[in-house]
C-alpha positions in Angstrom: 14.6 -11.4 9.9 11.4 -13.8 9.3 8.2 -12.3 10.4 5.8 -14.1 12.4 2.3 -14.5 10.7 0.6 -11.9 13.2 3.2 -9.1 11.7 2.5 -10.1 8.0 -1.0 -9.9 9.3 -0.6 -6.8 10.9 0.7 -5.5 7.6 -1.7 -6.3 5.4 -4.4 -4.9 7.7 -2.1 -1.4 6.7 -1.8 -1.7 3.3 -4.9 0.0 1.9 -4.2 3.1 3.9 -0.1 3.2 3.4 -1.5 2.5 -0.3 -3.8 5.8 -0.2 -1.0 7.6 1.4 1.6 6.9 -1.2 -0.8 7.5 -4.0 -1.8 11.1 -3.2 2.0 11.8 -1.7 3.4 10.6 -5.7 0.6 10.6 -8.1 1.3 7.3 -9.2 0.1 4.1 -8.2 2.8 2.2 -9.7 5.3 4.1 -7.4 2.9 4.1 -4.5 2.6 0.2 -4.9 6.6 0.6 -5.2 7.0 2.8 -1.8 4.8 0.0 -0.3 6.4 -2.7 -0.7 9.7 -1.4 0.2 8.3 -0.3 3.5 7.1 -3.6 4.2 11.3 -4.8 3.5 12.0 -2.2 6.2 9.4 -3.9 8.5 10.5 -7.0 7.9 14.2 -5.7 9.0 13.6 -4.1 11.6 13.0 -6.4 14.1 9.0 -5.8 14.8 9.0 -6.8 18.7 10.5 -3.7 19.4 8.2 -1.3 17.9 5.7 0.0 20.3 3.5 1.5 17.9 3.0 0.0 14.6 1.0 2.3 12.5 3.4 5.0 13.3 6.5 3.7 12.7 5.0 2.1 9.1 3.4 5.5 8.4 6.9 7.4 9.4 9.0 4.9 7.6 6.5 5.2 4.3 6.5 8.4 4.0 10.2 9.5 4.4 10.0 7.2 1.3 7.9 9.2 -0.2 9.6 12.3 0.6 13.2 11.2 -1.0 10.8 9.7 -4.6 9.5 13.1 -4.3 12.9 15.1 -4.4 14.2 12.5 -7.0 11.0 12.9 -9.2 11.7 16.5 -9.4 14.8 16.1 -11.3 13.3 13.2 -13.6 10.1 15.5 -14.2 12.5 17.9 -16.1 13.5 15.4 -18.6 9.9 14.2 -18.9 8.5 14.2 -22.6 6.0 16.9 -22.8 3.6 17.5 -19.8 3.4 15.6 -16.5 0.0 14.6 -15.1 -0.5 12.2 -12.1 -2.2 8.7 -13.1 -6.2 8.7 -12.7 -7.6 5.7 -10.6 -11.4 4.7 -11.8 -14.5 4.9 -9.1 -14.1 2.3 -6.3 -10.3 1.6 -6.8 -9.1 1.3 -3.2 -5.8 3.3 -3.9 -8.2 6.6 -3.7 -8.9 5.4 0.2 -10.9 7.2 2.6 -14.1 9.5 0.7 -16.3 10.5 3.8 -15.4 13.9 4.6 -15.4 16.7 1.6 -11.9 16.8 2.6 -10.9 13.5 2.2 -12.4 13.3 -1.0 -11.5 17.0 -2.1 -7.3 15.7 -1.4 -7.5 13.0 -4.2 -9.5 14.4 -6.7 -7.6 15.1 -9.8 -7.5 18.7 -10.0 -5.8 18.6 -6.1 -3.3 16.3 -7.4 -2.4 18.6 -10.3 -2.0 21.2 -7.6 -0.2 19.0 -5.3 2.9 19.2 -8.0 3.3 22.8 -7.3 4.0 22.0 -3.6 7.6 21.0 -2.3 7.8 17.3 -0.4 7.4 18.8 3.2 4.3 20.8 2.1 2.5 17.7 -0.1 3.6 15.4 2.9 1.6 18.0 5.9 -1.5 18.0 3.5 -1.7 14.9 3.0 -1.6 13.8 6.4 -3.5 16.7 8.2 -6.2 16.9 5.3 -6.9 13.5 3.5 -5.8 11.2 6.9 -6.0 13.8 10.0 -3.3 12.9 11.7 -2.8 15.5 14.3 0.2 17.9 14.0 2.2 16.6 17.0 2.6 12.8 14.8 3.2 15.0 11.6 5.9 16.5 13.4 7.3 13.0 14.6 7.0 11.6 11.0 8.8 14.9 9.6 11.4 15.0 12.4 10.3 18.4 12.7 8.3 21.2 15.3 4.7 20.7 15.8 4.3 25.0 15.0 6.3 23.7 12.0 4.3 21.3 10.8 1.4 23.4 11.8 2.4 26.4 9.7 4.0 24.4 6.9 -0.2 23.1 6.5 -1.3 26.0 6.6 0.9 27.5 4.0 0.2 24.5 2.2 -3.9 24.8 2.1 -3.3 28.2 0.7 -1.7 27.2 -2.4 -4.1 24.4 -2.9 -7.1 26.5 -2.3 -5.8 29.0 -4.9 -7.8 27.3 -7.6 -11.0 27.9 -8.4 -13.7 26.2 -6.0 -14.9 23.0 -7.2 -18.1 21.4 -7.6 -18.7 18.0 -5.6 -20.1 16.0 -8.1 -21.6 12.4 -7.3 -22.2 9.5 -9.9 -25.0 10.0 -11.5 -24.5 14.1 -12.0 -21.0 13.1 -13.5 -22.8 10.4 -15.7 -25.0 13.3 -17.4 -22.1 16.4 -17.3 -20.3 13.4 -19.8 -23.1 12.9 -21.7 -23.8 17.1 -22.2 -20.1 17.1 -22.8 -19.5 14.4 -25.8 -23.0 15.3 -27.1 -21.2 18.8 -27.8 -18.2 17.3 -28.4 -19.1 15.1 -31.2 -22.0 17.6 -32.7 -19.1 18.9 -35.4 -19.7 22.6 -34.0 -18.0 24.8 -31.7 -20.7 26.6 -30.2 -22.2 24.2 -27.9 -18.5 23.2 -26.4 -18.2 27.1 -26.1 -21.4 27.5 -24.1 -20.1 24.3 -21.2 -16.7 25.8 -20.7 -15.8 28.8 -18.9 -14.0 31.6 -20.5 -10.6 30.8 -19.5 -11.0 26.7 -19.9 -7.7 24.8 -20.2 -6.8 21.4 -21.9 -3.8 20.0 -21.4 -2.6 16.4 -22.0 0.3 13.6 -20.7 1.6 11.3 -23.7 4.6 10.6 -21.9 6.6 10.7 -25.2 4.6 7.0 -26.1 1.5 8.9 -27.1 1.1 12.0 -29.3 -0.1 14.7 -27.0 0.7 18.6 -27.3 3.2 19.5 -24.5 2.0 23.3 -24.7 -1.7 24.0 -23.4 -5.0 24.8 -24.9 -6.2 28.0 -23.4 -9.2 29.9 -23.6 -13.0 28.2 -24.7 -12.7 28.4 -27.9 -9.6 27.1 -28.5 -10.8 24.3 -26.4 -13.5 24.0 -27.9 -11.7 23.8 -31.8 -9.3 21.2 -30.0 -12.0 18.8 -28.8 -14.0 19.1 -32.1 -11.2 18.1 -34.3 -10.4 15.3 -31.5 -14.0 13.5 -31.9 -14.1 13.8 -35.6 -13.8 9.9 -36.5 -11.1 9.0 -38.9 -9.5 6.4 -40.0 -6.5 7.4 -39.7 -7.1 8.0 -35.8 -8.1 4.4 -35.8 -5.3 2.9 -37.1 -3.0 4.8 -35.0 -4.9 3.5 -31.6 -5.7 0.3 -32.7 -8.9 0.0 -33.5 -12.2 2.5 -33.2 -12.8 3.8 -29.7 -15.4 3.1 -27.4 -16.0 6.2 -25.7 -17.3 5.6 -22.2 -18.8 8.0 -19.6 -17.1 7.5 -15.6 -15.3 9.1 -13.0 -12.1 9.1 -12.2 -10.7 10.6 -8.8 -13.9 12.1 -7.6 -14.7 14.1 -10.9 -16.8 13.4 -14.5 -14.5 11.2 -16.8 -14.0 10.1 -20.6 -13.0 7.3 -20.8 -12.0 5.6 -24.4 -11.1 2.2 -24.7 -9.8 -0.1 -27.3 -10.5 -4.1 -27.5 -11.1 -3.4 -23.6 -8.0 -1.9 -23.0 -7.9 2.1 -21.8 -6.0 4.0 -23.7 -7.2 7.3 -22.4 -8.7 9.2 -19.2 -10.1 12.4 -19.6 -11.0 14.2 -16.3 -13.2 17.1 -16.2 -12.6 20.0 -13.8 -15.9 21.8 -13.1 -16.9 24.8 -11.2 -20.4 26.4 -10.9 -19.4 28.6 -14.2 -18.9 25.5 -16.3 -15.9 23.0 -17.7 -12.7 25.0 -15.7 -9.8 22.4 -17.1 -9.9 19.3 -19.2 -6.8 16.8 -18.3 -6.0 13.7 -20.5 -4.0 10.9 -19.2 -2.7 9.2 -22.6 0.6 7.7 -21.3 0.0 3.6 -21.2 2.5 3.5 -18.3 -0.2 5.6 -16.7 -3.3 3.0 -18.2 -2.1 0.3 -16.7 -4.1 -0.2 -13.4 -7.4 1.4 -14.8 -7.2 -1.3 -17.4 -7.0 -4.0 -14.9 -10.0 -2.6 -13.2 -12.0 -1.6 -16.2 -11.8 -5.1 -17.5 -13.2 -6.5 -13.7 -16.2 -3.4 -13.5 -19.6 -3.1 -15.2 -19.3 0.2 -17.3 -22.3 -0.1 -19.6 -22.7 0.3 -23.0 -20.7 2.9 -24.9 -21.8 6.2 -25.2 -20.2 6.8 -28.6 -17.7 5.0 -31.1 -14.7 7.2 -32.8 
């Protein structure tokens, strides 16, 4: 069925936020672009004139999508190479939608979404909604096909698990800008001590290579053996270089709401590093080194000023 130019219109005036919904509901904007674009085909079928309220029936129909790439991405998660992280988006990337509540921002910075992976699809799908969007629990329930005391006490269940980490800093621009610069100063200093002395005692590193990249499946844990990782990771060598490409320009950004290094190659990134931090210091370190990952925070790094490098592998 053709759509009239008013329901394209309509459409579009929904994407960015059935965009933002998809991205925090799958950690990937690739998929979330995916979901998108098939609920559009659904709008397109369903013949519009008969749909008394728009944003709900796109907002229902997206994320039942969302829920059946979730169950599905369980199964494929268990074959992935190594570990599975979600795929960063840079400052001012409209996929990372609404930031003026603590909680909007707080549901799609990177350390949620990690968390977000230890939820089942009903319980990401309630959080996202009540938290990041505030829908109210009654067109949760509608969406869900389920109670409104369901939905009510599958959130709440939900914010528990989430808020079981440890409580993060809110961090704007500029504090992120020096936290990278402390960071890499340390990092790249050839000694231990001073990454010791930014992370907390139990600090983790992990990594996401996909299989395409080498990165260790099994985590760093503990600061010092953080702190050993990253010194033998900002040594320059040659060898380093020819594997990437070319020497790495080490930038400093931020990447969904937290401090971010970010290396690039001929303008291309070829990793994220996000960096979880608490009051007591550097919590978690989480690199995104999977290309398939890279691929939208290339596009955007080659269209934003980002400054002069703050180092060269």
């Amino acid at each position: 069925m053709a759509l009239i130019t008013s329901d394209v219109e309509r459409f579009q005036a929904a994407r960015p936020r059935l965009e933002a919904i998809a991205y925090r509901l799958l950690g990937s904007a690739s998929e979330a672009e995916d979901a998108v674009q098939e609920t559009f085909l659904r709008w397109q079928a369903a013949g519009v004139e008969r749909i008394e309220v728009p944003e709900a029936w796109l907002t229902k129909a997206l994320t039942n999508l969302c829920l059946n790439q979730l169950t599905s991405a369980r199964a494929r998660r268990e074959t992935y190479v190594g570990r599975w992280l979600p795929e960063p988006l840079l400052a001012g990337d409209p996929m990372l939608g609404p930031a003026d509540t603590i909680e909007q921002r707080e549901s799609v910075s990177y350390a949620v979404l990690v968390l977000l992976e230890r939820l089942s699809p009903s319980e990401r799908a309630v959080y996202v909604l009540r938290e990041a969007f505030d829908y109210p629990h009654r067109e949760i329930a509608d969406m869900l096909d389920i109670t409104e005391a369901a939905s009510q006490q599958i959130f709440h269940r939900a914010k528990k698990h989430v808020a079981g980490g440890k409580a993060r800093t809110e961090i704007d621009e500029a504090a992120a800008r020096r936290i990278v610069e402390e960071f890499l100063a340390a990092a790249t200093s050839g000694r231990t001590e001073p990454l010791v002395r930014l992370l907390t005692q139990d600090a983790v590193s992990v990594g996401d290579g996909g299989g395409k990249v080498a990165a260790r499946a099994k985590a760093f844990e503990g600061a010092l053996a953080v702190a050993k990782f990253l010194r033998g990771l900002f040594k320059p060598s040659d060898a380093k270089r020819a594997y990437v490409g070319g020497a790495p320009e080490i930038y400093a950004a931020t990447a969904n709401g937290e401090p971010a290094v970010v290396a690039v190659v001929d303008g291309r990134v070829i990793g994220i590093t996000c960096l979880e931090v608490t009051e007591e210091g550097i919590v978690a370190l989480r690199s995104q080194a999977n290309p398939d990952k890279l691929v939208r925070a290339s596009e955007r790094w080659a269209t934003a000023a980002h400054g002069s490098p703050l180092y060269i592998l």
